[in-house]
N, C-alpha and C positions, 0 to 999 in steps of 0.2 A: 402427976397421976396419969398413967394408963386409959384411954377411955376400952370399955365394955366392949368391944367386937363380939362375944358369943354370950351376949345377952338375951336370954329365951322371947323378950319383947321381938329384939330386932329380927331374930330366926323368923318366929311366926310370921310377922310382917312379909318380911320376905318369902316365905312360903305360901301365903296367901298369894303373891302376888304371881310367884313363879306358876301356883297351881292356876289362876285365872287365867294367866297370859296361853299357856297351854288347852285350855280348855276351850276357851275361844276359839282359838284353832281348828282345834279338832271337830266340836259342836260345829262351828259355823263351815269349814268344808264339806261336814255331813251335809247341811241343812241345805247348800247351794246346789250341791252334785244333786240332792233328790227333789229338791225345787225350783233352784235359781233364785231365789230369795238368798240376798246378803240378809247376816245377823241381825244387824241394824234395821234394818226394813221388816223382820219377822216382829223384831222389837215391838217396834212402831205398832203393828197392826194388829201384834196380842193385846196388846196395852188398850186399843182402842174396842176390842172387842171384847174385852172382861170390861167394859166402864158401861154405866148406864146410859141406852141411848145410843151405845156403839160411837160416844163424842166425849172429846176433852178438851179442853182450852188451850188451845197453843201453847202456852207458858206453864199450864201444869204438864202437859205431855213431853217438851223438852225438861222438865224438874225430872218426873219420873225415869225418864231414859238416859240422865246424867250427861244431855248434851246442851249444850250452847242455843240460844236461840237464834242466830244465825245458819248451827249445824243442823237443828230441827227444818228451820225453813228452808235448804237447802236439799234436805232426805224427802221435806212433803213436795218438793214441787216435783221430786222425780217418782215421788208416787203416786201424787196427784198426776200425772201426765201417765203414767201407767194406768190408769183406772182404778186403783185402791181406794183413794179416799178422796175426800175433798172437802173443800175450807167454805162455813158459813159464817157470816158475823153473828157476833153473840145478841141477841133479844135483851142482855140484860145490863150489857156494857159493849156499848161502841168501838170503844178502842181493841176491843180483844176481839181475837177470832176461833173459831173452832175447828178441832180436825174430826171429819167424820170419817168412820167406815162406810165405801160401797159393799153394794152385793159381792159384785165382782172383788174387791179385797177379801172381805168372810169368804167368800169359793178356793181363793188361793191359799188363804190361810188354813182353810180345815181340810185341804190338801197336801198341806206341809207337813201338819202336826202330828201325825203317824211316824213319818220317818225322823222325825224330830226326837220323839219321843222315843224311837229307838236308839236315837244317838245318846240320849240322855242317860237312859239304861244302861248302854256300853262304855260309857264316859264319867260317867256320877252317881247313880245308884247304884248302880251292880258291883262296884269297888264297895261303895259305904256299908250296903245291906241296907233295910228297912230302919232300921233303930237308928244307926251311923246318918241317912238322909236326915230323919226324923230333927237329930239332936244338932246337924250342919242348919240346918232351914232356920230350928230357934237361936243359936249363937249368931247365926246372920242377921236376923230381924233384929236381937240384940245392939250388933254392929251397927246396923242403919238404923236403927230409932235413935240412938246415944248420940250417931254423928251429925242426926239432924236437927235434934232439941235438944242435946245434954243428957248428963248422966242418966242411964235407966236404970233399975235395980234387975238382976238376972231372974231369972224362972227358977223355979223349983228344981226343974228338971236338967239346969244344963251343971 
C-alpha cells in the first residue's frame, strides 16, 4: 500500500509550519530594524509584562516561551545584563526563581510595540481581515490547549 503523500492532515501541518517559519522572519526583522530587540527577547519581556506583578517563575516563563530551561537562562542573563529584567528568589519556594521586569525593560518594550504592531498588521492581520484574525487566534488556542492537556472540544465558532 502506497502511503498518503497529499494527505490534507500532512498539507496543513506543513503549511503551518512553512507560514510560521516565514513569519518569524519577517515579524522579527521588523521588530529588530525598529528596535533591536531580537524576537525572542520581545518574547520574554511581553510575557513578563502582561503577568501580574510584571514576574514569572523561571520555569513557567521558559513553559510559556517554548524554550529550554537552559535557553531561557541563557536569553535572561543577556537581558538581565542589559537592564530588562532581573531574577529574585521566590518567597514561596527556594528552589525557584523569578524573572521580573525592570522599568527600564517596560520603556523598551512599549517602545517597540508600535512598530511591532505595524508589522503584525502588514504580516497577519491585514492578509486575514478581522473575522480571518478572529477565527486563526481561536483555532490556535484550540491547537495549544489540546497539545498541552489533550483533547479539547472546538468552539462554536470555528
Amino acid at each position: 500500500m502506497e502511503p498518503e503523500w497529499d494527505d490534507e492532515r500532512i498539507t496543513a501541518f506543513g503549511m503551518l509550519l512553512e507560514a510560521y517559519a516565514a513569519l518569524v522572519g519577517n515579524v522579527g526583522r521588523d521588530l529588530e530594524a525598529a528596535s533591536d530587540l531580537a524576537l525572542s527577547s520581545f518574547g520574554i519581556l511581553l510575557r513578563l509584562a502582561r503577568s501580574p506583578g510584571r514576574r514569572l517563575r523561571m520555569t513557567e516563563l521558559a513553559a510559556q516561551a517554548a524554550l529550554s530551561t537552559s535557553g531561557l537562562t541563557r536569553l535572561a542573563d543577556r537581558l538581565e545584563e542589559a537592564g530588562y529584567l532581573r531574577r529574585e528568589a521566590s518567597a514561596f519556594d527556594r528552589r525557584s526563581s523569578l524573572a521580573v521586569l525592570t522599568d527600564l525593560g517596560a520603556e523598551v518594550l512599549a517602545k517597540a510595540v508600535p512598530g511591532h504592531l505595524e508589522s503584525l498588521e502588514r504580516n497577519v492581520a491585514g492578509p486575514l481581515g478581522p473575522e480571518g484574525l478572529r477565527r486563526l487566534t481561536a483555532m490556535l488556542e484550540v491547537l495549544r490547549d489540546h497539545a498541552r492537556t489533550g483533547p479539547v472540544p472546538p468552539g462554536p465558532d470555528l
